[in-house]
C-alpha positions as CSV (number, residue, x, y, z in Angstrom):
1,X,16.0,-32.9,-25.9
2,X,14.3,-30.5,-24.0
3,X,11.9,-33.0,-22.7
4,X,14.6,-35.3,-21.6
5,X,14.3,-35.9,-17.5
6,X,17.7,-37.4,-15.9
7,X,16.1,-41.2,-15.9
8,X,15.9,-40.9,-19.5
9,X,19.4,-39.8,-19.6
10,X,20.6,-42.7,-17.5
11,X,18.6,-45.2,-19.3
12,X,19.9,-44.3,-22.5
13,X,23.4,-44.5,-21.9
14,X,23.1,-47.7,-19.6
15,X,21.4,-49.1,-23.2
16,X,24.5,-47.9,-25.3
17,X,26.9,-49.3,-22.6
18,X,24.8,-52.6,-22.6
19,X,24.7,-52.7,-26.5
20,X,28.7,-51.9,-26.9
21,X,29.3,-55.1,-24.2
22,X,27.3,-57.3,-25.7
23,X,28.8,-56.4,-29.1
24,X,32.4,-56.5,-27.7
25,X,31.4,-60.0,-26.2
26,X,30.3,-61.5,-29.2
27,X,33.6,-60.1,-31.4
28,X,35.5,-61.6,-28.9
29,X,33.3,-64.9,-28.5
30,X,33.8,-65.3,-32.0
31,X,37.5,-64.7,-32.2
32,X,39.1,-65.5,-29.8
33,X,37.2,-68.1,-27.1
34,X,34.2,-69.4,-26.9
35,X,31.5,-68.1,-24.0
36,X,28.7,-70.3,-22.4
37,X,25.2,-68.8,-23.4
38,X,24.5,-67.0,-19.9
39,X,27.9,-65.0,-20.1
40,X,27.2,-64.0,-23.7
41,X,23.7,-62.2,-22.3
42,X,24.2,-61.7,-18.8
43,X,27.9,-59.9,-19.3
44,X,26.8,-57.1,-20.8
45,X,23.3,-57.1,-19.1
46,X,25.6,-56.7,-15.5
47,X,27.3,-54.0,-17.1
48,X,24.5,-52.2,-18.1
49,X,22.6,-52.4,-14.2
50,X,26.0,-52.0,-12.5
51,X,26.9,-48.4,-15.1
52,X,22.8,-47.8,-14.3
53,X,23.3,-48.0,-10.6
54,X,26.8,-46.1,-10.6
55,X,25.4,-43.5,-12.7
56,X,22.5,-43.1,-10.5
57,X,24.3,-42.6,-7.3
58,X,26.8,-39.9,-8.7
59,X,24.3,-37.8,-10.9
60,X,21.6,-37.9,-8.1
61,X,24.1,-36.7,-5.3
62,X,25.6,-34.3,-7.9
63,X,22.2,-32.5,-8.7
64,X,21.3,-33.0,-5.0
65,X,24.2,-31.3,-3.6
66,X,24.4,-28.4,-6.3
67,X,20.6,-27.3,-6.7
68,X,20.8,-27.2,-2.6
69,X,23.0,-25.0,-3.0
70,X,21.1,-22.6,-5.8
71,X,17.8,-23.2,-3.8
72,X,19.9,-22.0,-0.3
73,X,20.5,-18.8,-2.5
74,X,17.4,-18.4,-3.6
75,X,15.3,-18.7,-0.3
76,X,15.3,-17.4,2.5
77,X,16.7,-19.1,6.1
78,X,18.5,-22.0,6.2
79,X,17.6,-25.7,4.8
80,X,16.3,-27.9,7.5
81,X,15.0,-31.2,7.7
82,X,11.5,-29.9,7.8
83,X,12.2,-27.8,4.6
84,X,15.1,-30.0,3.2
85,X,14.7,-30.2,-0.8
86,X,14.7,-34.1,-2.2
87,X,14.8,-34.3,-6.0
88,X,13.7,-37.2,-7.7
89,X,15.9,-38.9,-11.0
90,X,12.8,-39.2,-12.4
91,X,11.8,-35.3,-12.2
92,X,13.1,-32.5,-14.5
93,X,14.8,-30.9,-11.9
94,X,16.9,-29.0,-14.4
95,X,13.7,-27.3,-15.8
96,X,12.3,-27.2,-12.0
97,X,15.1,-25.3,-11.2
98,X,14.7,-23.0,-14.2
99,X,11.4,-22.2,-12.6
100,X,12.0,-21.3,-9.7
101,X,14.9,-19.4,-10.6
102,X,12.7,-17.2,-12.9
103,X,10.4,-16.8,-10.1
104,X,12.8,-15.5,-7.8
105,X,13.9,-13.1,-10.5
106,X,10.5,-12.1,-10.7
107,X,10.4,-11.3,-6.8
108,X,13.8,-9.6,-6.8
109,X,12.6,-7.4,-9.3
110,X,9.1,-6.3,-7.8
111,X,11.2,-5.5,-4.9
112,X,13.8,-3.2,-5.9
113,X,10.9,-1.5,-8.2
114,X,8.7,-1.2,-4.9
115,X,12.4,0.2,-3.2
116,X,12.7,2.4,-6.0
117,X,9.4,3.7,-5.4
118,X,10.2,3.9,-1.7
119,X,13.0,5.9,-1.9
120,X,12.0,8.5,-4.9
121,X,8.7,9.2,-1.3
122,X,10.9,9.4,0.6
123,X,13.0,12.0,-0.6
124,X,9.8,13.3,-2.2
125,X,8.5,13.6,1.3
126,X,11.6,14.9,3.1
127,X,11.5,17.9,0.5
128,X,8.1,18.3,1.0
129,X,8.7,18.5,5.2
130,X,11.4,20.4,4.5
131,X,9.4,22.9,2.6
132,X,6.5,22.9,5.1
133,X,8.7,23.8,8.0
134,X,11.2,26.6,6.5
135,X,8.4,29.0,6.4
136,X,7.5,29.1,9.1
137,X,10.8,28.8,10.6
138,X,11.9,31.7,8.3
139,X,9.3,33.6,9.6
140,X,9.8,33.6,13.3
141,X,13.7,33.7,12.6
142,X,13.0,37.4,10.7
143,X,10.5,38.4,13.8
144,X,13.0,37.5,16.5
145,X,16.1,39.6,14.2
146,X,13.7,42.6,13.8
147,X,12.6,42.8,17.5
148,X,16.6,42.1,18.3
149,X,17.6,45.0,16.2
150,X,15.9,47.5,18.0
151,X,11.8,46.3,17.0
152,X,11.6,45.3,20.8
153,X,11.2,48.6,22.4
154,X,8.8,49.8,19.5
155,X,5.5,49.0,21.6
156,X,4.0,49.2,18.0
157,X,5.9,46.6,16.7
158,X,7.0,43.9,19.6
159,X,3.8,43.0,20.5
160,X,2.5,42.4,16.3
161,X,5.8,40.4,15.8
162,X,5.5,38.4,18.7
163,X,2.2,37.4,17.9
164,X,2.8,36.6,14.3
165,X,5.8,34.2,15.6
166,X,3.2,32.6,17.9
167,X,1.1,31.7,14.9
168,X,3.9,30.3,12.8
169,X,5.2,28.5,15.8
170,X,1.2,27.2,16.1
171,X,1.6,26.2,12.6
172,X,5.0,24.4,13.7
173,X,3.2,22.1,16.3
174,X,0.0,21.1,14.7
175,X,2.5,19.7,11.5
176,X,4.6,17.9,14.0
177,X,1.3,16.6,16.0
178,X,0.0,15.6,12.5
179,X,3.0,13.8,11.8
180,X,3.2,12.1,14.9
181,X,-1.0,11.2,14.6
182,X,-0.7,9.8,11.0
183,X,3.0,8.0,12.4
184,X,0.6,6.2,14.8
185,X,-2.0,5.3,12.3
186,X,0.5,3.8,10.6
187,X,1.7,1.3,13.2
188,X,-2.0,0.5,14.2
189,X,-1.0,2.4,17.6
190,X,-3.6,4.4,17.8
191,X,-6.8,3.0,19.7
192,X,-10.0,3.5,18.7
193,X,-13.7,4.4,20.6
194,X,-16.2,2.6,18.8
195,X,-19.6,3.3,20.1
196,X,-22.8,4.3,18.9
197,X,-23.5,8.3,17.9
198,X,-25.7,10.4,15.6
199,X,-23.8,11.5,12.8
200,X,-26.2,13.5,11.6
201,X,-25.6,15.3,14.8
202,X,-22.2,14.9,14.1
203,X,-22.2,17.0,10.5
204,X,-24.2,19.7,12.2
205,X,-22.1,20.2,14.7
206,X,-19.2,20.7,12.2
207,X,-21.1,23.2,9.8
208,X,-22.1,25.1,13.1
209,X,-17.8,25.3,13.9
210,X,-17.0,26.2,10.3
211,X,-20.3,28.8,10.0
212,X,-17.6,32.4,10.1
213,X,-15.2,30.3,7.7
214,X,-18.0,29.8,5.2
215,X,-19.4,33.0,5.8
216,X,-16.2,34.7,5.0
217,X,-16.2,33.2,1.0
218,X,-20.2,33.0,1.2
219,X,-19.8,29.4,1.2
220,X,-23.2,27.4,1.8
221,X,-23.1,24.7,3.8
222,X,-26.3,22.0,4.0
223,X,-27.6,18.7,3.6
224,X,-29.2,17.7,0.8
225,X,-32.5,16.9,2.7
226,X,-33.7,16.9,6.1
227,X,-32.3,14.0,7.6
228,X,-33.2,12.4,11.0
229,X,-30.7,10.8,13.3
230,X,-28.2,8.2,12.0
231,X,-26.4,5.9,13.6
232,X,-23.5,4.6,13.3
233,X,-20.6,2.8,15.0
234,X,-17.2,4.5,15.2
235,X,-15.0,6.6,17.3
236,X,-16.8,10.0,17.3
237,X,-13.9,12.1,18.4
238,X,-11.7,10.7,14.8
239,X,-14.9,10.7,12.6
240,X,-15.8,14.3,13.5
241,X,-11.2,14.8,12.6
242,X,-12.3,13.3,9.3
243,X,-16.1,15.4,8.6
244,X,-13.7,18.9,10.1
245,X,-11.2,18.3,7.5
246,X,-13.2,17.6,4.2
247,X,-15.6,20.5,5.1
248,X,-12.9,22.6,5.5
249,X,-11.2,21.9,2.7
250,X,-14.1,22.6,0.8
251,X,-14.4,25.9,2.0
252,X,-10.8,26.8,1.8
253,X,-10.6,25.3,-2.0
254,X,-14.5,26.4,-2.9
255,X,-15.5,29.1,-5.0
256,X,-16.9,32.1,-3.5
257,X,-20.8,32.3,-3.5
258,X,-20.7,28.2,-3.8
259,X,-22.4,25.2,-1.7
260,X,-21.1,22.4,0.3
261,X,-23.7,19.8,0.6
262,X,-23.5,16.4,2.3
263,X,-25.6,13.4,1.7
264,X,-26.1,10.1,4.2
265,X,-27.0,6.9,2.8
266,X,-28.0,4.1,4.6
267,X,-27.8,0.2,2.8
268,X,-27.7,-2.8,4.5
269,X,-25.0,-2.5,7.6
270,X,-23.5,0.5,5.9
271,X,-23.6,4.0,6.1
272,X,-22.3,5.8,3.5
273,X,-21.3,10.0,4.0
274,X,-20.5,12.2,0.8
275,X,-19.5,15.6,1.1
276,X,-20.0,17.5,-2.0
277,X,-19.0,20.8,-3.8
278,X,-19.2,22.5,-6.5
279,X,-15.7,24.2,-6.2
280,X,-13.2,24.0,-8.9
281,X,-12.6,20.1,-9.1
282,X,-9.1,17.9,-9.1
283,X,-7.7,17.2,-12.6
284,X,-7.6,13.4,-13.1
285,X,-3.7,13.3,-13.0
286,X,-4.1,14.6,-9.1
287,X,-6.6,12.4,-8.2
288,X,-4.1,8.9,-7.3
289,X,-1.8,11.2,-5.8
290,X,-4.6,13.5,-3.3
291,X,-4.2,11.0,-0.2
292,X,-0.2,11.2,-0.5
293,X,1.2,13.0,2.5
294,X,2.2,16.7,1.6
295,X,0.4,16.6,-2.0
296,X,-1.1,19.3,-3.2
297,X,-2.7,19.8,-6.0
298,X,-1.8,23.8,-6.6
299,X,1.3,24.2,-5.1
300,X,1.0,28.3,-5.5
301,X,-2.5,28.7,-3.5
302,X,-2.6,25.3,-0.5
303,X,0.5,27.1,0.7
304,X,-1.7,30.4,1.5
305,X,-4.1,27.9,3.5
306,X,-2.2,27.2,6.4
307,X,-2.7,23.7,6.6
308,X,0.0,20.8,7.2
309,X,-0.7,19.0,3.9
310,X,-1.5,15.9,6.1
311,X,-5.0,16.1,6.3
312,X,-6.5,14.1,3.6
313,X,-3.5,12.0,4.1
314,X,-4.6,11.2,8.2
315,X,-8.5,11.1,6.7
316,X,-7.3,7.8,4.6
317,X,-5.8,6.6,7.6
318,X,-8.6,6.9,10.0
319,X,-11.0,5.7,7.7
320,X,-9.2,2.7,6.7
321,X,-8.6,2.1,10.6
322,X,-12.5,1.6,11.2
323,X,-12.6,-1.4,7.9
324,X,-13.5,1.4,5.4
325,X,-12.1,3.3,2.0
326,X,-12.8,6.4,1.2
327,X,-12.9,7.9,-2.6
328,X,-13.1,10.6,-4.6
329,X,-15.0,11.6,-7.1
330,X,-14.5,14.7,-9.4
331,X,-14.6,16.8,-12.6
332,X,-12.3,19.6,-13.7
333,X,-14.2,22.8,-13.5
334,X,-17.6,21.6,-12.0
335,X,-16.9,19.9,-8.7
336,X,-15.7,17.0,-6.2
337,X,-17.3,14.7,-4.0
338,X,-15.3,12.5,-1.1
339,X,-17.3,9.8,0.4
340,X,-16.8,7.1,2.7
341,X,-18.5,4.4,4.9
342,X,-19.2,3.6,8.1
343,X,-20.9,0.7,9.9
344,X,-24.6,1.1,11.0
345,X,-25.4,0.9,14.5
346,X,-29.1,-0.9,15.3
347,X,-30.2,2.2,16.7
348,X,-32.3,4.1,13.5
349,X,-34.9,5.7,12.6
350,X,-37.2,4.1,10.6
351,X,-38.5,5.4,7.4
352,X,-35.7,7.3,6.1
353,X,-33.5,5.3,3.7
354,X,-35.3,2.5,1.3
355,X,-34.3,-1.3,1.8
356,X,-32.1,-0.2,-1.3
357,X,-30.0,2.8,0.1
358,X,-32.3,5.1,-1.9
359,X,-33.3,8.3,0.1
360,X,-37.0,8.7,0.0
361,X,-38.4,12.0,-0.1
């Protein structure tokens, strides 16, 4: 029965009407008058095309008219003529319907689980901003009470206060600028530079900014060979945002007396950057979660770094502007490694990668 389309329906009973005609036809043939040979057959063969026909019209317009209705629900907009649904007696519309139905279900349900998900970030992230700005908040609220309760004419204390309130407001703006930055990233509002540059060059440059911070934990920084220059196309200014922030975080998350090293790779149209250490290392749980905005990994320790827990977070971004990923790679206790991609610009040197993006020594 399951099987059964509407036509089949019809043409069933239209055969059981037919049948009970032609039997009340003969019974009454027999006992009571006599009919001529066509009305015997063609009686009951009538009543069976005209029960078909009437049959036809009312269940066609019935299923029309309601699964308009059920499909009106289930999509969205309104039902034009261009997009106006036309069943057919001879499809299963009722399983059709059952279908889509299902389908829709389906949707519905990815999308409250991906509105679920939604709002347990965003409340997740709110916390989170919260959290990020009530310290230093806090802070410059307890330096402005101290120097209002008598601090302020204590030349040994005004001018110490005052400064550390300029730093936590410092910390203040560059969250709110990264916010804003990683906003525009978002909404593809941010333009990009592309042209050619070194970024070779590039890396030095950032090791020679972050030389007293590496000093300070007797952090290493180096390439793993002697490179020559590398081209590649991409805005410089964001790129060098991106190199700054996993160099610095490898310094600021390192282990003191360890080595950052980074590693170009050149293959095909692609060049591919890894910055390594050999710091602690992100437990696999982290890992999904170390591009999220305000994650960290160590609650306790990132919040002595200073940072605005949107770094990695506007790295992703940036990266993914330009056509790339970027990806992490690590091991609890031993190390990680972040690399990305970047495309090649014509201008290289020859000799230094193989045809296979193997270096060669």
């Amino acid at each position: 029965m399951k099987n059964l389309k509407p036509i089949h329906l019809l043409i069933g009973g239209s055969a059981i009407i037919f049948v009970l005609t032609l039997i009340i036809t003969f019974i009454i043939d027999i006992q009571v008058m006599n009919f001529p040979f066509w009305v015997l057959i063609g009686l009951p063969f009538t009543t069976g095309l005209i029960s078909f026909g009437v049959f036809y019209f009312f269940i066609k317009y019935f299923i029309n008219d309601r699964l308009k209705l059920l499909y009106r629900s289930i999509r969205k907009g309104k039902i034009t003529k261009e997009n106006d649904i036309k069943f057919k007696i001879t499809d299963d519309v009722i399983a059709n319907a059952e279908i889509e139905t299902q389908k829709w279900t389906e949707e519905r349900n990815v999308e409250i689980s991906k509105l679920k998900e939604q709002e347990a970030f965003r409340r997740e992230f709110l916390g989170n901003l919260a959290h990020e700005l009530k310290t230093p908040i806090f802070s410059i609220q307890g330096y402005i009470l101290t120097l209002l309760d008598g601090g302020l004419e204590d030349e040994n204390v005004n001018r110490l206060f005052l400064e550390r309130a300029s730093k936590a407001t410092d910390r203040m703006v560059n969250i709110i600028e990264d916010l804003d930055q990683i906003t525009k990233l978002e909404v593809d509002r941010l333009k990009l530079e592309i042209r050619p540059f070194d970024i070779h060059e590039l890396v030095q440059d950032v090791f020679d900014s972050l030389e007293i911070k590496a000093k300070n934990k007797n952090i290493k920084l180096s390439f793993a060979k002697d490179y020559n220059s590398v081209f590649v196309n991409a805005d410089k200014a964001k790129i060098s945002q991106v190199i700054m922030n996993l160099v610095s975080n490898s310094i600021s998350y390192g282990n003191e007396g360890g080595n950052t090293i980074v590693r170009l790779y050149l293959m095909d149209d692609i060049v591919t950057i890894e910055v390594s250490d050999d710091g602690p290392g992100i437990e696999e749980q982290n890992i999904p979660r170390l591009f999220e905005r305000f994650y960290r990994v160590e609650k306790s320790r990132n919040r002595n770094e200073g940072g605005s827990g949107l770094g990695l977070a506007i790295v992703k971004h940036i990266i993914e502007s330009h056509g790339q990923t970027i990806s992490v790679r690590s091991t609890f206790g031993i190390g990680s490694t972040f690399s990305f991609s970047l495309d090649k610009s014509k201008n290289q040197s020859a000799g230094l990668f193989s045809s296979r993006g193997v270096q060669i020594k």
